[in-house]
gemmi code that builds the backbone of each chain (N, CA, C; Angstrom):
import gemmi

chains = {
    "A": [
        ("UNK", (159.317, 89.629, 152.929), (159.938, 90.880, 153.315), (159.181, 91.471, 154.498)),
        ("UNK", (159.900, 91.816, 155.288), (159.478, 92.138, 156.448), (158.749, 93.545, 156.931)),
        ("UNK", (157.403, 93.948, 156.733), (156.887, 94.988, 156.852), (156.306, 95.592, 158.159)),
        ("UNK", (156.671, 97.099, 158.715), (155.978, 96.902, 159.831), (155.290, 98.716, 159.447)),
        ("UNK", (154.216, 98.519, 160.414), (152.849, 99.634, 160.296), (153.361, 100.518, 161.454)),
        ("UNK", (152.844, 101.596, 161.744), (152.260, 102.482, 162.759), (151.101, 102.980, 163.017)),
        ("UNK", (150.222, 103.057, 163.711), (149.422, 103.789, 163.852), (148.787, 104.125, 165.118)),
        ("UNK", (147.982, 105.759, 165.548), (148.053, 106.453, 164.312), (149.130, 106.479, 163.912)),
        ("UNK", (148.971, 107.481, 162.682), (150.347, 108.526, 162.088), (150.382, 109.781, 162.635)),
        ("UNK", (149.583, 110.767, 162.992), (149.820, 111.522, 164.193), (148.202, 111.253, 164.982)),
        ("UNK", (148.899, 111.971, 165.698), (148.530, 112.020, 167.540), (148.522, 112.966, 167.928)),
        ("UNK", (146.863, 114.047, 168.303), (147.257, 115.176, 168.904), (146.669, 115.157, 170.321)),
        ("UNK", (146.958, 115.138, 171.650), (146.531, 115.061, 172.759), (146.909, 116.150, 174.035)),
        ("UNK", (145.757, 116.772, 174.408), (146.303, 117.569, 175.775), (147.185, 116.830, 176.811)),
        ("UNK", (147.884, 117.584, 177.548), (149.195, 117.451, 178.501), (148.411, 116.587, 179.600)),
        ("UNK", (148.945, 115.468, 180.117), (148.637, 114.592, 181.369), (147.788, 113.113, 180.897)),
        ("UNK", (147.695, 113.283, 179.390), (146.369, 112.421, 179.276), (147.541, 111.117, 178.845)),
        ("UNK", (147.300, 109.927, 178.987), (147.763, 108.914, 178.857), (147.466, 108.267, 177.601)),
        ("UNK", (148.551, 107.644, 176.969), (148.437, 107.257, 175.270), (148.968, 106.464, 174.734)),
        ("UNK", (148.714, 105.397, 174.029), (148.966, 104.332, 173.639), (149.431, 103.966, 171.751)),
        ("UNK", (150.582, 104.212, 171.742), (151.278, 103.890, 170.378), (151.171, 103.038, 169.551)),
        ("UNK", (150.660, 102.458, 168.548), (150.669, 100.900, 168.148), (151.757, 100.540, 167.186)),
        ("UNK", (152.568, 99.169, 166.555), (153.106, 99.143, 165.726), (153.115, 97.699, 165.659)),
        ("UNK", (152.780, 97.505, 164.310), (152.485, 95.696, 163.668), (153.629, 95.217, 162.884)),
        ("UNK", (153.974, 93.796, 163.021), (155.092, 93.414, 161.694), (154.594, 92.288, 160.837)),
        ("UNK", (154.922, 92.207, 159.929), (154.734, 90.921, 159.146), (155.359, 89.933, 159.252)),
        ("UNK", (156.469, 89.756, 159.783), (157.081, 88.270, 159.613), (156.967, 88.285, 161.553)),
        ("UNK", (156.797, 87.192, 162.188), (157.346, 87.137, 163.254), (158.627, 86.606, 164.016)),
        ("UNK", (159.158, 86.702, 162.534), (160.836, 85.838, 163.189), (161.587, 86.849, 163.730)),
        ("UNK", (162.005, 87.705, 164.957), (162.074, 88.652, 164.971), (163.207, 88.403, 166.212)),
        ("UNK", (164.296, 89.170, 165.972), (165.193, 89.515, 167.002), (165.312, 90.166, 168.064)),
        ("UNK", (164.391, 91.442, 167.831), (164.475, 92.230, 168.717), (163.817, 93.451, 168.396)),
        ("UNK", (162.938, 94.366, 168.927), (161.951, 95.228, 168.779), (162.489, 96.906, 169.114)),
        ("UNK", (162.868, 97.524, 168.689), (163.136, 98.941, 169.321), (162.097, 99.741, 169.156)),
        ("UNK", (161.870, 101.015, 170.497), (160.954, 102.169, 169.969), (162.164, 103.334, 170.472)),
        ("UNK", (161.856, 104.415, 168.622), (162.856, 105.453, 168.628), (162.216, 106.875, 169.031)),
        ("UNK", (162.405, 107.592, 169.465), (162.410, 108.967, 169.115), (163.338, 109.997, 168.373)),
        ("UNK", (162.203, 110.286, 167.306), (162.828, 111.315, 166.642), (162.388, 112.854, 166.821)),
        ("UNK", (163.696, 113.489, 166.986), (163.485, 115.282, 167.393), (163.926, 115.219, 166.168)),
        ("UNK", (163.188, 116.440, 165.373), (164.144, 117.447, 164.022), (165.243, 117.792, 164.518)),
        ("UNK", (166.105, 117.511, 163.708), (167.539, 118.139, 163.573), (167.992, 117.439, 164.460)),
        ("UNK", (168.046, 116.270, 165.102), (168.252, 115.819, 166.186), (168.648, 114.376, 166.451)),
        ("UNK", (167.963, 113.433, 165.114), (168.542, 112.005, 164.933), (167.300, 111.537, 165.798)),
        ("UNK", (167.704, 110.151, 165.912), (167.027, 109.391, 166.289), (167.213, 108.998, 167.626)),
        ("UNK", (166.706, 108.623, 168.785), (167.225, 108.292, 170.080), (166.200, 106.906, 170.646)),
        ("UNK", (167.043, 105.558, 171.145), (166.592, 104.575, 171.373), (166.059, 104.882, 172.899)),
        ("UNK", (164.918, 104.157, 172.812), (163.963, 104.497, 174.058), (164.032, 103.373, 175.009)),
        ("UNK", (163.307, 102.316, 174.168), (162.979, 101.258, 174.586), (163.645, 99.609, 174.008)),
        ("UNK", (163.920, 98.633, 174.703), (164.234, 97.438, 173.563), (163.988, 96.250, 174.456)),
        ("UNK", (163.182, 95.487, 173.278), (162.423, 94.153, 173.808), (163.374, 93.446, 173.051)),
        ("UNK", (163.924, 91.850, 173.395), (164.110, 91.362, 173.184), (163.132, 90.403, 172.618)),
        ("UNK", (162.442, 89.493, 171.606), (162.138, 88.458, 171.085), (161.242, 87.662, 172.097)),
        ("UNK", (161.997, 87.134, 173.207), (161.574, 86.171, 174.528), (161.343, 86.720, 176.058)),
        ("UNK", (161.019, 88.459, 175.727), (160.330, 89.350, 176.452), (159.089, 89.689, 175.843)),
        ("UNK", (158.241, 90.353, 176.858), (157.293, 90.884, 176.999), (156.591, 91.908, 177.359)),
        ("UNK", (157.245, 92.743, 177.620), (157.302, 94.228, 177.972), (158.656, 94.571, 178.747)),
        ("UNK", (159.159, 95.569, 178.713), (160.071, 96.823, 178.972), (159.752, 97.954, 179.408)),
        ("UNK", (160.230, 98.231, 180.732), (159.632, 99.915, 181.438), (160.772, 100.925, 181.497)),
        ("UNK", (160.523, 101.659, 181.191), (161.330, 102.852, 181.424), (160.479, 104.217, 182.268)),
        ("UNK", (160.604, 104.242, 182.860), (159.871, 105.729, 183.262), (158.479, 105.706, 183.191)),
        ("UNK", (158.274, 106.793, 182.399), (156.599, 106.495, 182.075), (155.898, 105.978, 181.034)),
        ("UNK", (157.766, 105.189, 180.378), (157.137, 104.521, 179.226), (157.425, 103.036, 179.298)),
        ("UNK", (156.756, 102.470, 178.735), (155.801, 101.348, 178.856), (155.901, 100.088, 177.336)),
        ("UNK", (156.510, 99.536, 177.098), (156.356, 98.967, 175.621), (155.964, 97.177, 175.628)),
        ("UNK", (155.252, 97.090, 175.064), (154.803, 95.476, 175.191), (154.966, 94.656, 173.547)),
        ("UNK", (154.932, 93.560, 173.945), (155.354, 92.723, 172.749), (155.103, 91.507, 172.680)),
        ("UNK", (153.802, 91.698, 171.564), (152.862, 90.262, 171.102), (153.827, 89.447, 170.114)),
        ("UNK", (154.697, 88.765, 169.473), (155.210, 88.344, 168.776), (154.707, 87.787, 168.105)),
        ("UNK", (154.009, 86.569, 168.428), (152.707, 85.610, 167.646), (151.926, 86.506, 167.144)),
        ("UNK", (151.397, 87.191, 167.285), (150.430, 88.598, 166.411), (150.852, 89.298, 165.715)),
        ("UNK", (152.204, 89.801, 165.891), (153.138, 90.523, 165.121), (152.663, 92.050, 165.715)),
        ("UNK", (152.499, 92.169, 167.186), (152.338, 93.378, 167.779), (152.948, 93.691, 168.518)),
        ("UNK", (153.418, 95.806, 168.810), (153.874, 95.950, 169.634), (153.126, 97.224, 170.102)),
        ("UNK", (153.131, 97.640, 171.686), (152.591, 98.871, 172.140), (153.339, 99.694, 172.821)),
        ("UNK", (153.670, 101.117, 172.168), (154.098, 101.901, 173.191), (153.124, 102.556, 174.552)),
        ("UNK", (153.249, 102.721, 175.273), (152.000, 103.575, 176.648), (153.414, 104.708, 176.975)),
        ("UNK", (152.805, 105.846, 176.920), (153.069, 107.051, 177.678), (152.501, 107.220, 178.771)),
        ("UNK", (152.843, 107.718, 179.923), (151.576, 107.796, 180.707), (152.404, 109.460, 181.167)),
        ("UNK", (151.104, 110.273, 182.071), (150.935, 111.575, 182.323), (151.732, 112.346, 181.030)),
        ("UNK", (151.059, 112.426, 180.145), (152.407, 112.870, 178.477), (152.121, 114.613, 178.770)),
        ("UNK", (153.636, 115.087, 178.556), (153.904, 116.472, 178.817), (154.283, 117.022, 177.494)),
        ("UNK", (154.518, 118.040, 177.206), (154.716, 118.835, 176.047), (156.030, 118.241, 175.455)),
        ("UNK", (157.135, 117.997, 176.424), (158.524, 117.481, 175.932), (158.173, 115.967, 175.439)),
        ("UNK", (157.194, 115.541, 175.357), (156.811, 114.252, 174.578), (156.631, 114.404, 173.613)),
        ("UNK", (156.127, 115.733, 172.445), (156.355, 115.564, 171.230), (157.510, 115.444, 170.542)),
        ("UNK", (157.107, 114.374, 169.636), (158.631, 114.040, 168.482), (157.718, 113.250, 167.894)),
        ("UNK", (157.900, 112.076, 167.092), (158.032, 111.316, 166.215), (158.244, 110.335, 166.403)),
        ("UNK", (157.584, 109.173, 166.805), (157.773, 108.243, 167.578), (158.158, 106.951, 166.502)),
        ("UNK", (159.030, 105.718, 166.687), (159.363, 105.196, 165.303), (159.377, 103.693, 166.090)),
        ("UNK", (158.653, 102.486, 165.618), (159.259, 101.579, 166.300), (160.210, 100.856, 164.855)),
        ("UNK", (161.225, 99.792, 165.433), (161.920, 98.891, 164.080), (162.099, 97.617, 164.882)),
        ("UNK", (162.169, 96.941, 163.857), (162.423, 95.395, 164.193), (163.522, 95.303, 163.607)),
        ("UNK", (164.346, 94.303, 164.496), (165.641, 93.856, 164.010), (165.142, 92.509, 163.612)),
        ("UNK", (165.524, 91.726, 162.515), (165.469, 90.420, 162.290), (166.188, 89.377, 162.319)),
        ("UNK", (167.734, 90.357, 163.285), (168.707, 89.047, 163.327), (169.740, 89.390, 162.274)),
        ("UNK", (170.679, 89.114, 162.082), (172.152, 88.861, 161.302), (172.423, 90.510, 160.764)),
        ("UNK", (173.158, 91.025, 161.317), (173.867, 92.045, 160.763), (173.654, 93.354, 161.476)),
        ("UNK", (172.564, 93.212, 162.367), (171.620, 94.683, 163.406), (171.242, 95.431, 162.214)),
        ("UNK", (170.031, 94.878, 161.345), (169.720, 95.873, 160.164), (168.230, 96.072, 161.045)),
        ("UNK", (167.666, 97.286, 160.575), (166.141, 97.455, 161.079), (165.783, 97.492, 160.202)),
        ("UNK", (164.581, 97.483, 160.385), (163.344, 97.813, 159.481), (162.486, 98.779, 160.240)),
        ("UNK", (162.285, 99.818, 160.107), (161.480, 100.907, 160.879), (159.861, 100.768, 160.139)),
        ("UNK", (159.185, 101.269, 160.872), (157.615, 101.562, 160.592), (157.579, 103.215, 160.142)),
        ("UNK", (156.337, 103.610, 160.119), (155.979, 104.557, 159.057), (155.966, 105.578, 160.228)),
        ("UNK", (155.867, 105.065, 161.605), (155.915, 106.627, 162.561), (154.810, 107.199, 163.086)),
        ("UNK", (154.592, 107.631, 163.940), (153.642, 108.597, 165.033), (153.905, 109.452, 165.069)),
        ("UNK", (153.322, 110.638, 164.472), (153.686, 112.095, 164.966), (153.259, 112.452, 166.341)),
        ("UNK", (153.463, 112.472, 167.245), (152.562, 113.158, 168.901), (152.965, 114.660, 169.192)),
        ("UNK", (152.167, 115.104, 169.067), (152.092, 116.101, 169.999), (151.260, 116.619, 171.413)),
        ("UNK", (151.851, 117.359, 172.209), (151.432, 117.351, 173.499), (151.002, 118.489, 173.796)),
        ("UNK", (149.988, 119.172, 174.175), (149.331, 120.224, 174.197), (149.498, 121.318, 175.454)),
        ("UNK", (149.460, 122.221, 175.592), (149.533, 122.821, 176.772), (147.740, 122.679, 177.289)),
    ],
    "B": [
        ("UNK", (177.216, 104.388, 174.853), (176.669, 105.377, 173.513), (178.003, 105.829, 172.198)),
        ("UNK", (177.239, 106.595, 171.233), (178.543, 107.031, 170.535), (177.363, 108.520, 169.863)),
        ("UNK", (178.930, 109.147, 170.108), (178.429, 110.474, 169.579), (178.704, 110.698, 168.017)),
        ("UNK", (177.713, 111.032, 166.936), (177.766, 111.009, 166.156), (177.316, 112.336, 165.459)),
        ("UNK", (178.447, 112.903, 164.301), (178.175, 114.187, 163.456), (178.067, 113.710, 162.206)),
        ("UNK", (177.402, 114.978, 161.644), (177.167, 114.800, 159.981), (177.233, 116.129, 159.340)),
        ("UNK", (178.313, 116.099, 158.126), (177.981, 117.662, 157.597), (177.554, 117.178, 156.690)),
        ("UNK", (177.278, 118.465, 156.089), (176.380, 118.911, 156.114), (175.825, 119.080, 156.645)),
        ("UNK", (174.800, 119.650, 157.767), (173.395, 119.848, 158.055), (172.161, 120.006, 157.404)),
        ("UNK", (172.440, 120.677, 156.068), (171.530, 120.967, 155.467), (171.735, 121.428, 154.237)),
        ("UNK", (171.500, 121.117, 152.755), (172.011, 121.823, 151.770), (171.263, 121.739, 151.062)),
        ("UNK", (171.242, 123.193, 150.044), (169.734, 123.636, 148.893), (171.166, 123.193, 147.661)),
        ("UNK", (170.464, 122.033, 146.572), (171.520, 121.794, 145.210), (170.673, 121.620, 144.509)),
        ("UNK", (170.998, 121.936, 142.965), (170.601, 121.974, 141.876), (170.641, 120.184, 140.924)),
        ("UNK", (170.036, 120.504, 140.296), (169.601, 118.824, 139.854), (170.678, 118.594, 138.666)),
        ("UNK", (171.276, 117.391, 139.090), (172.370, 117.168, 138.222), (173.762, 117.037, 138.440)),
        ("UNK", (173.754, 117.782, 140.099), (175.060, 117.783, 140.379), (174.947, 116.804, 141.921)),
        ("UNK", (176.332, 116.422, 142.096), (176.835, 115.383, 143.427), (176.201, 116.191, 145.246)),
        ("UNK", (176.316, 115.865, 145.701), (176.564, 116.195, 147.561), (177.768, 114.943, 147.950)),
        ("UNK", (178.543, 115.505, 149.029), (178.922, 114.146, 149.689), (178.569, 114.353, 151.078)),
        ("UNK", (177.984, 113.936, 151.925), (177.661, 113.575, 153.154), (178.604, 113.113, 154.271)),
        ("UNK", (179.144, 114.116, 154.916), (180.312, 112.928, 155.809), (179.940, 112.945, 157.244)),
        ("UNK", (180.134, 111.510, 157.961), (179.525, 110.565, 158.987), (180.724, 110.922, 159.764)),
        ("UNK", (181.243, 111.486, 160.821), (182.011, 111.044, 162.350), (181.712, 110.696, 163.085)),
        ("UNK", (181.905, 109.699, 164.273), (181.772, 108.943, 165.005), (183.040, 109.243, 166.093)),
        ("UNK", (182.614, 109.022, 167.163), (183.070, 109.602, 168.715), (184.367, 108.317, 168.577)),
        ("UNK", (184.104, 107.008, 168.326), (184.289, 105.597, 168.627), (184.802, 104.917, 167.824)),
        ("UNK", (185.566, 104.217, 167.555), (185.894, 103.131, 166.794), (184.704, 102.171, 166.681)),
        ("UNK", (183.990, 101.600, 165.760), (182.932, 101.211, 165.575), (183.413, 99.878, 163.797)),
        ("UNK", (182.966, 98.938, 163.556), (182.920, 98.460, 162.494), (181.806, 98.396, 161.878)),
        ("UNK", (180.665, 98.440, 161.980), (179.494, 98.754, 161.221), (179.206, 100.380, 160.813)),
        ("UNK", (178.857, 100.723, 160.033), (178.364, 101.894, 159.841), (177.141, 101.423, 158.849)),
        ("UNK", (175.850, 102.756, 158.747), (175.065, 102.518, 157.822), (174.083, 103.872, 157.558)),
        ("UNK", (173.936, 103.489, 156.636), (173.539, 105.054, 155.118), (171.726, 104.634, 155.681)),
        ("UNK", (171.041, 105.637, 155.666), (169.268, 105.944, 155.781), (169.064, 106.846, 154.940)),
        ("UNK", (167.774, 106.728, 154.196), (167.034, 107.618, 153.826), (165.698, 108.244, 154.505)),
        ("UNK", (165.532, 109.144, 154.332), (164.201, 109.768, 154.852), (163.090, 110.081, 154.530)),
        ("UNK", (162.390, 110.152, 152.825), (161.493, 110.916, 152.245), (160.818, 111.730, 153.056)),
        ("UNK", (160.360, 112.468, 152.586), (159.253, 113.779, 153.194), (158.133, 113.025, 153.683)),
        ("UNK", (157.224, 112.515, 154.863), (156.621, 111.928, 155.428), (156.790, 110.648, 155.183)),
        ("UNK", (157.968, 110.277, 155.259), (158.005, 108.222, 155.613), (159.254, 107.965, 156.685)),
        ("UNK", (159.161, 106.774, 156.380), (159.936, 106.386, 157.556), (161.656, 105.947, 156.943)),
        ("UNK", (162.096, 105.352, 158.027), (163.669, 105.394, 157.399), (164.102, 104.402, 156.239)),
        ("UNK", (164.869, 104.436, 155.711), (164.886, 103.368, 154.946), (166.710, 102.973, 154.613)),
        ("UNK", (166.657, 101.541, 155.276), (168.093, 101.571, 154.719), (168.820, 101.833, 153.454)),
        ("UNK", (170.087, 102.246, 153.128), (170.380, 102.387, 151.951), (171.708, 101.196, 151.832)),
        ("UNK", (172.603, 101.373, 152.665), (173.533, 100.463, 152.587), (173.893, 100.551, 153.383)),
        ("UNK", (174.929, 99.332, 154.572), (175.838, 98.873, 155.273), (177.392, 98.810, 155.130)),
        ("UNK", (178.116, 99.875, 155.993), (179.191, 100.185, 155.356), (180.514, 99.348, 156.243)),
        ("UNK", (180.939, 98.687, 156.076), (182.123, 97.974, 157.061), (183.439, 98.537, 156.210)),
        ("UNK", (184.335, 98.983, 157.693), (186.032, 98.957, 157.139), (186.565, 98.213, 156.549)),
        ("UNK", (187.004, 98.527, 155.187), (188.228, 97.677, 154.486), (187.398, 96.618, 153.582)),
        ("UNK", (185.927, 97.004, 153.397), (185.132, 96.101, 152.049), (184.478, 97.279, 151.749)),
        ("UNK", (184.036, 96.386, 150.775), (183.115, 97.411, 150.259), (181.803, 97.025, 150.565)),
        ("UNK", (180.906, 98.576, 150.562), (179.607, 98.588, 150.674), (178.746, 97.984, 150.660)),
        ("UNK", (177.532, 97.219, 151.109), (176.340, 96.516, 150.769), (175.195, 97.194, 150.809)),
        ("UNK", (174.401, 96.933, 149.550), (173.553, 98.116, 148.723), (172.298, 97.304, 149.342)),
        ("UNK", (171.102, 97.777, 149.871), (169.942, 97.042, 149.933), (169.229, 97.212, 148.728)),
        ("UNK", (168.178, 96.614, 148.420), (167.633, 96.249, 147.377), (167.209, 97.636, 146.500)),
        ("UNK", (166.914, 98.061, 145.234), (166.879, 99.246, 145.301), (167.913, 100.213, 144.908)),
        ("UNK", (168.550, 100.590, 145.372), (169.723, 101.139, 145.795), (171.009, 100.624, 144.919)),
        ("UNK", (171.863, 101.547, 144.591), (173.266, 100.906, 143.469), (174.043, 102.250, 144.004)),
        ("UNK", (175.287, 100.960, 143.764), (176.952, 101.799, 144.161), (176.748, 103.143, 142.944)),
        ("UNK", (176.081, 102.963, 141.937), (176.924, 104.517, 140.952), (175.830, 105.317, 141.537)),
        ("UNK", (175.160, 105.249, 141.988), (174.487, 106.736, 142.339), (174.890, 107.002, 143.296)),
        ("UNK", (174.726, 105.904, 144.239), (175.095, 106.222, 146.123), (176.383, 105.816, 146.758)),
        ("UNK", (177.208, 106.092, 145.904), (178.991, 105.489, 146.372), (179.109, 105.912, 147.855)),
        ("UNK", (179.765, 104.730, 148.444), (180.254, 105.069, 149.939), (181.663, 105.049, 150.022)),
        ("UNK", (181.935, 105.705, 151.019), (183.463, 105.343, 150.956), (183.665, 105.123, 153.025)),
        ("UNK", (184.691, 104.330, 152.899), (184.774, 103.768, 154.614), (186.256, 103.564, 154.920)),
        ("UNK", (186.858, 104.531, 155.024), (188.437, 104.720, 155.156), (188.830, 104.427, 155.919)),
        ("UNK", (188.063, 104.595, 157.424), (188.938, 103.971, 158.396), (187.645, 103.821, 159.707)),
        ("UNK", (187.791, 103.400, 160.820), (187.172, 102.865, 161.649), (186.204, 103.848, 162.564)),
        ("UNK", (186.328, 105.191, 162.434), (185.273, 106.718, 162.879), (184.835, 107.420, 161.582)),
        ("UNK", (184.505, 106.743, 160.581), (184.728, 107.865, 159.282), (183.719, 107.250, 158.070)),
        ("UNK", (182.963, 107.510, 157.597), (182.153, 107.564, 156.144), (181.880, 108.175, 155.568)),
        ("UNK", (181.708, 108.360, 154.312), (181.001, 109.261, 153.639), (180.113, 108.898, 152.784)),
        ("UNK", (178.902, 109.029, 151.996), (177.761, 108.824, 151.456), (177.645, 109.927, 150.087)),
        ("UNK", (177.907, 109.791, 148.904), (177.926, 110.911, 148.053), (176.239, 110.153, 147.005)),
        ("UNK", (175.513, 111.010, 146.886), (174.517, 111.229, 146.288), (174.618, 112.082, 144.701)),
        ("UNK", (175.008, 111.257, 143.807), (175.012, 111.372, 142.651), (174.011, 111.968, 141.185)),
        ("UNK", (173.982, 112.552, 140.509), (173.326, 113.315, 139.642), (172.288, 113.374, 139.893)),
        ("UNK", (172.072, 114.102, 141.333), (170.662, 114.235, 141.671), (169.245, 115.230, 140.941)),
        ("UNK", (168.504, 114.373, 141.467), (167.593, 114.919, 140.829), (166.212, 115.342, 142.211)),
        ("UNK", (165.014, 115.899, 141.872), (164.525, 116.742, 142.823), (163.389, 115.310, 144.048)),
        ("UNK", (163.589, 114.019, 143.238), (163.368, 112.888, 143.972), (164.223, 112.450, 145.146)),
        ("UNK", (165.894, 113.169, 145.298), (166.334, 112.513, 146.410), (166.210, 113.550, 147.467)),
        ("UNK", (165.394, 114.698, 147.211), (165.062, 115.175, 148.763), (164.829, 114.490, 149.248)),
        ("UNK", (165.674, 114.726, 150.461), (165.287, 113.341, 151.692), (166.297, 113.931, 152.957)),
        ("UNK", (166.274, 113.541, 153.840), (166.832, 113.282, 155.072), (167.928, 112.228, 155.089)),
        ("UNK", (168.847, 112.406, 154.941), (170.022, 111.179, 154.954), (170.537, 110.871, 156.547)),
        ("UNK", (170.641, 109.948, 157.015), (171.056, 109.734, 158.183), (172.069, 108.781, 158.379)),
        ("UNK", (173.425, 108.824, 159.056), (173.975, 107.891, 159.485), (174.470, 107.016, 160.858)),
        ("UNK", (174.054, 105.909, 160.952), (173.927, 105.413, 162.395), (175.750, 104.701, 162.427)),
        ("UNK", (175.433, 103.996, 163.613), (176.509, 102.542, 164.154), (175.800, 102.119, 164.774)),
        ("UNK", (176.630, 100.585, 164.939), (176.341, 99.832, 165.945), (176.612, 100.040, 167.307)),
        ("UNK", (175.794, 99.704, 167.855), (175.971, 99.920, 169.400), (175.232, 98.399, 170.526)),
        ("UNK", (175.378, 99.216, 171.563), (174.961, 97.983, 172.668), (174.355, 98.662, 173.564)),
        ("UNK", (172.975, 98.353, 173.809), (172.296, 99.197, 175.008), (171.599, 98.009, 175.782)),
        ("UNK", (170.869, 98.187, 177.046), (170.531, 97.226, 177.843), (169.407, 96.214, 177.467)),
        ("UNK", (169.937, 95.147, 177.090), (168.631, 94.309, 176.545), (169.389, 93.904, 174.856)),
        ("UNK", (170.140, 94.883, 174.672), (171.204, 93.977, 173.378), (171.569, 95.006, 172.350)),
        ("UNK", (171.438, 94.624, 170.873), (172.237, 95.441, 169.884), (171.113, 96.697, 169.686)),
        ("UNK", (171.552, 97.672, 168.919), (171.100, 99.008, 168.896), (171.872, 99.659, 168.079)),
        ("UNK", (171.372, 101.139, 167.439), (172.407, 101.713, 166.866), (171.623, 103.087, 167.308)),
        ("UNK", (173.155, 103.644, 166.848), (173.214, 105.209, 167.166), (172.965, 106.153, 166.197)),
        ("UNK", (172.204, 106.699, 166.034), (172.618, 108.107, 165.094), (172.838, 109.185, 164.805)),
        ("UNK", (173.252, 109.664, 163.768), (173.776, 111.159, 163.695), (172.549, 112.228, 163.352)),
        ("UNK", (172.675, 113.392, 163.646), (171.393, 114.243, 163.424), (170.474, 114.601, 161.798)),
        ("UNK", (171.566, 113.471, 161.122), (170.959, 113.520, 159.872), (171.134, 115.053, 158.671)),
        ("UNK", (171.232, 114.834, 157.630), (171.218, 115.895, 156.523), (170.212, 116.384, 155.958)),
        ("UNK", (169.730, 117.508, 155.637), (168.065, 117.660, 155.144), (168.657, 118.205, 153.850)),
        ("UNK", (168.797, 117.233, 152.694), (169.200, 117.678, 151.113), (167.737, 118.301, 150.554)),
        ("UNK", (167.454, 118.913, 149.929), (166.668, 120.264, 148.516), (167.001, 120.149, 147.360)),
        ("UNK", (167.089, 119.162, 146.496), (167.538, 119.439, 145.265), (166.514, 119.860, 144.460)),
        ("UNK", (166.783, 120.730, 143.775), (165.865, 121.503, 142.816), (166.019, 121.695, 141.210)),
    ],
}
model = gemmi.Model(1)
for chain_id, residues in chains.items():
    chain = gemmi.Chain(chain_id)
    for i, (resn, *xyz) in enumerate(residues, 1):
        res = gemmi.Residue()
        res.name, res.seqid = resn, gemmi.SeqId(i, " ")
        for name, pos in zip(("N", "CA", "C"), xyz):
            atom = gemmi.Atom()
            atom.name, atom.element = name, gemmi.Element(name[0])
            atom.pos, atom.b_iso = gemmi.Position(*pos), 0.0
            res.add_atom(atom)
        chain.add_residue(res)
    model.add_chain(chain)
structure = gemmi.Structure()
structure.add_model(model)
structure.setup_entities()
């Protein structure tokens, strides 16, 4: 059964400083990697997505990499502003049906 | 993308009695699927809902407590049965989707249930 970690679980950091997300899985048969953000009251919103036979994904100032053989993945924020706090979630898809499996989550917050 | 609602938003219930949860969707979509939330964890599937079958329960999880119903191709509902003050939780319902780099899903802003 396919388990995946986060850590930390929160994250408290002043505004501009650059920060690095972690999230581990147990099986490495893996389809495909998402990192979510979650706002309260707000759902979930897809950020980032690695495919399996990738290795990192950029978006903006975010940054996500993907060890597969290790069963690792990294989010990087870089210059992180106050609108960066949420709840950061990565999931692995394992293939047949688009089911995830989410990790336990990052709380971040961003400091003035 | 697909735009997705949920009523409820939020409801305080007493232990013993039903909620039903209902899922809209912007889109014609054939996957739909039920999440849970506990109070500091992460999501957890509950079941996979496709038009015109019935439900698939992940492990855990059974049709008499958590009946779904999937009427037509924008539409679910999720009813939470003789609850008790363990299913506080966050209920959420996604779809399938397609974003750059492959499959994905969408979700709705989720329900924050209180049973007491």
């Amino acid at each position: 059964k396919q388990e995946v970690t986060q850590i930390p679980a929160a994250l408290s950091v002043p505004e501009g400083e650059n920060l690095v997300l972690n999230c581990s899985f147990t099986d490495s048969a893996i389809y495909n990697l998402q990192w979510f953000r979650q706002d309260p009251g707000k759902g979930l919103t897809s950020l980032l997505l690695i495919q399996s036979s990738q290795r990192e994904q950029t978006s903006g100032r975010l940054n996500a990499s993907l060890d597969k053989s290790s069963g690792r993945s990294t989010l990087y924020i870089a210059a992180s502003q106050p609108g960066d706090s949420a709840t950061y979630l990565c999931a692995v898809n394992a293939g047949g049906g688009n089911k995830l499996t989410f990790g336990t989550g990052t709380q971040l917050k961003v400091e003035l | 993308s697909a735009v997705i609602s949920q009523k409820p938003s939020r409801d305080i219930c007493q232990r013993g009695t039903s909620l039903t949860i209902q899922c809209q969707v912007d889109s014609q979509v054939t996957m739909m699927f039920w999440y849970r939330q506990q109070p500091g964890q992460s999501l957890t599937l509950i079941a996979t809902a496709n038009q015109g079958s019935e439900a698939t329960y992940e492990s855990g999880f059974v049709i008499d407590k958590f009946p779904i119903s999937r009427p037509n191709l924008t539409f679910s509902t999720l009813t939470v049965s003789n609850m008790s003050p363990e299913d506080s939780s966050i209920y959420l319902c996604s779809v399938e989707g397609r974003r750059e780099g492959g499959d994905t899903q969408y979700f709705g802003p989720g329900t924050r249930l209180t049973v007491l």
